[in-house]
N, C-alpha and C positions, 0 to 999 in steps of 0.2 A: 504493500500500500504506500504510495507516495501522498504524501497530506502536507496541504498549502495552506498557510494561514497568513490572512491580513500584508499579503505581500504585495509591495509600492516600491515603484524607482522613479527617481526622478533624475534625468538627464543635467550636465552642469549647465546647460544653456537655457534652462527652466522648464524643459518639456516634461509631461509627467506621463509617462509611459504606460506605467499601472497605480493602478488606485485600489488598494486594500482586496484583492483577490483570495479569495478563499475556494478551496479545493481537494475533493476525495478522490483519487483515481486508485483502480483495484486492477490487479491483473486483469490483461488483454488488452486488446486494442480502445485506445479511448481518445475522441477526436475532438481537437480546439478552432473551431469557426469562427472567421473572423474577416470582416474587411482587410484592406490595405490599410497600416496606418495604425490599425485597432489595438497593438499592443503584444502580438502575437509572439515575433521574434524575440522582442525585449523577453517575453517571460520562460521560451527556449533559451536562450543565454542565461538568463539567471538556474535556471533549472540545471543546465551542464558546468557550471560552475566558471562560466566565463566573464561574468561582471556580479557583481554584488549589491545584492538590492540594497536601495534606501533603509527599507523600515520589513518587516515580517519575519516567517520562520518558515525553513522546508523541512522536511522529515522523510526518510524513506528507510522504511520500516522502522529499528532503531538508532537509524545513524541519522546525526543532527547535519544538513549538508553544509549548511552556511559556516559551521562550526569546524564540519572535517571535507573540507571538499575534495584532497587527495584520496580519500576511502569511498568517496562517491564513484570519483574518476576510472578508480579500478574495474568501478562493475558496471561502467557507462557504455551509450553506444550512440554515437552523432555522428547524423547525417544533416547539415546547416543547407541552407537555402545556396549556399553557393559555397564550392570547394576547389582551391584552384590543385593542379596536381603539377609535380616538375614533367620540364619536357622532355621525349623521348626516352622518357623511362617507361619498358612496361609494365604492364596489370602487375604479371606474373613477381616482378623484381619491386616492384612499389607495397604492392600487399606485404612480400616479406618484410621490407624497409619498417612498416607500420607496425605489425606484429612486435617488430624489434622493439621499438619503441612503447608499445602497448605490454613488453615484459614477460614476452614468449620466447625464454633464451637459447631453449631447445633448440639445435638446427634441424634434427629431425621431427620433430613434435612442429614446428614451423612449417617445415615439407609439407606434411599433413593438410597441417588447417588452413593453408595454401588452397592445396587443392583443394579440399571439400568446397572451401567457401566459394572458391570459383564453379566450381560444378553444382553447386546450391544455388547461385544467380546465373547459370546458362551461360560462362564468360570464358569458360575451361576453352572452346577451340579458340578461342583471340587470345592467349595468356600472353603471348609474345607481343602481340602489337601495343605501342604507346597509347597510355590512358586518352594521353591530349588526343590523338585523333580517335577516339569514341565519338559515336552519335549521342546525343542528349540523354535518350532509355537507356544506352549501355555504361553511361557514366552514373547516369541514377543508379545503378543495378552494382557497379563497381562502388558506391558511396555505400551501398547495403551490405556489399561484403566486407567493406575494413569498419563497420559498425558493427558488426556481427563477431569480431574478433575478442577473442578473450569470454566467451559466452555471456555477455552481458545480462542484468537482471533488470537491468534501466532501458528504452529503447526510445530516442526521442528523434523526430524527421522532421525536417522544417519545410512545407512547400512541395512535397517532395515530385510531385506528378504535373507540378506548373510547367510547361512547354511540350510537355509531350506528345505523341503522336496516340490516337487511342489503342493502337494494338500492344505498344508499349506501357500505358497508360495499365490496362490491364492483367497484362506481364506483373509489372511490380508492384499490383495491389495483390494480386494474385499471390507472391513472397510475401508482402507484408504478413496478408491475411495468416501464411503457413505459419513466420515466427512469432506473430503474436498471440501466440494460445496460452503461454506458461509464464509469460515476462512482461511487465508494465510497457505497452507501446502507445506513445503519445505520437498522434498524428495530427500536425496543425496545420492549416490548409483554409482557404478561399473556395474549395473545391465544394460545391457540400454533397453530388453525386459520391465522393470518394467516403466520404462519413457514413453514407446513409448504407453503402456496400459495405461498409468494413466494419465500424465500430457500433458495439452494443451501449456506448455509451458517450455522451458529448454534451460539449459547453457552446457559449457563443458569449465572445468577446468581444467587447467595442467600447471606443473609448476608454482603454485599459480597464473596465471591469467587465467582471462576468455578471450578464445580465439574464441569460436561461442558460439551467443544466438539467439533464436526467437522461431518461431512454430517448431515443429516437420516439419507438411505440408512444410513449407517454406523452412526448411535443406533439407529434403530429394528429394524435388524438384531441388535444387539446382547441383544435381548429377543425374540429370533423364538423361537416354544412354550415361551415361559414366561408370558403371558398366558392367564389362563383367567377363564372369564363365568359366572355363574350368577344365574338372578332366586331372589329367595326376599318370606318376607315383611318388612315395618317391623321387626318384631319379635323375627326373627332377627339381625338385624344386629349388634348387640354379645356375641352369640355366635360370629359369624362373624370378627369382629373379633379373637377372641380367640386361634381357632384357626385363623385363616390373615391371610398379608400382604394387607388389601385398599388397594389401593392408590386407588381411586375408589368411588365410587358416585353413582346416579342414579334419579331413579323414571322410570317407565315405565308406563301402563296399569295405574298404581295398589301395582303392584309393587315392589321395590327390585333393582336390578340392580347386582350389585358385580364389578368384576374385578380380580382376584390375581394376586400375584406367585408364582411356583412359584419353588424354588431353583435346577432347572437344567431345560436345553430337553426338552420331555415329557413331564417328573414332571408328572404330574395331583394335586389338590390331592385329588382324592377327589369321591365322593359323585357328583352329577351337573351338573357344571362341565364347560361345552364348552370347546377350544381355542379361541382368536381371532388373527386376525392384530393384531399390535402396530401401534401409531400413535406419533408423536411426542408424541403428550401424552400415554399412556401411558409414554411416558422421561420426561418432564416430572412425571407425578406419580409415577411408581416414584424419583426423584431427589431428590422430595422425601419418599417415607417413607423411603426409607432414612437420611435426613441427620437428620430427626425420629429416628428408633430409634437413632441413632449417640447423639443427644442424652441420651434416656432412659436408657441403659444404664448 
């Protein structure tokens, strides 16, 4: 169990990243939704013990992290939004490099877990070629294997599926999904398709606080028939905007497809708006107009 309590950073330039975030994550995958901006990475760096918050306490199981962050680091596993690798070194010769350093002194015990991890991300027949010329999915996939080193009990990804192509996309939610059965894996992400596939359980942050947590099931229940759909034209839309909550939109076959918030389960918004079943991204953007109108008012 990693347990977050009242944790705040505030930037030397006055920015205030997070504001008093409190947080249960239990084994398995557990995913943090969140705008651009919202606070997300600030609270991954503090989490891997890479800057030090303002004000709070982490805990992960009984090790105080903020306290001991070298005994954190041992049984860590980061994958950041962005990782640069040296050039023309490969897979093969870089993962050892890492291990070394990750305090796998074995050479043969290193051999090993070499190979497994590349053969566990699909990367064993490139082991020779330089990390730098990997495609975008094969570097995602190569950041999963020197994360995976040293069996980590911590598992934290930053973004990890931003740019990807969906087959790849898939690929590494597909690994995620495998190593997160036994070991805390925090996945934080913009994505909220990758949430609603993967993790049994999730936040949504914005504005450095956490403003919904629980099940998936249990959010998007919590908007069962108060989703309603309607296309209409371009043109209509800041009419519609005016007289109803639209909480998305999208085009479609040229059209503009918006769906609404109603106020409570049934009330029809009017006109010729069908019901829909709720999605979690529908809690994800109903969470964000409503904090927007909170703001307005």
């Amino acid at each position: 169990m990693l347990k977050i309590t009242d944790l705040s950073h505030t930037y030397p330039n006055g920015t205030r990243a997070l504001d008093a975030v409190n947080l249960d994550i239990p084994a398995g995958m557990f995913g943090l939704l969140g705008p651009n901006g919202a606070g997300k990475s600030s609270l991954m760096r503090c989490l891997a013990t890479l800057q030090v918050p303002t004000a709070g306490r982490i805990r992960f199981g009984e090790l105080d992290v903020l306290a001991q962050p070298e005994a954190l680091r041992a049984t860590l596993g980061y994958l950041p939004q962005d990782f640069g690798v040296y050039p023309r070194v490969s897979a093969e010769d870089l993962l050892d490099h890492l291990a070394v350093l990750k305090g796998v002194a074995s050479r043969g015990e290193r051999r090993e877990t070499v190979e497994a991890l590349l053969r566990q991300v699909n990367l064993w027949e490139v082991r020779k070629k330089a990390v730098a010329g990997y495609s975008g999915g094969m570097r995602q996939r190569f950041g999963i294997a020197q994360a995976l080193i040293g069996n980590p009990r911590l598992i934290i990804v930053d973004e990890p599926t931003a740019g990807l192509d969906p087959e790849e996309r898939n690929r590494f939610n597909n690994l995620l999904s495998e190593i997160g059965e036994q070991v805390v894996v925090i996945l934080s992400t913009h994505i909220v398709d990758d949430v609603t596939d993967l993790c049994p359980r999730t936040a949504i942050l914005v504005g450095g606080r956490i403003v919904e947590s629980g099940t998936p099931g249990a959010l998007i229940a919590s908007l069962e028939g108060r989703i309603w759909q309607m296309d209409i034209d371009k043109s209509e839309l800041s009419a519609a905007r005016e007289r109803h909550a639209v909480i998305a939109t999208r085009l479609r076959a040229g059209r503009t497809v918006i769906r609404v918030l109603s106020d409570s389960p049934g009330q029809s918004p009017g006109g010729e708006f069908a019901s829909v079943p709720a999605s979690l991204e529908d809690v994800y953007f109903a969470t964000l107009y409503r904090l927007r109108t909170q703001r307005e008012a």
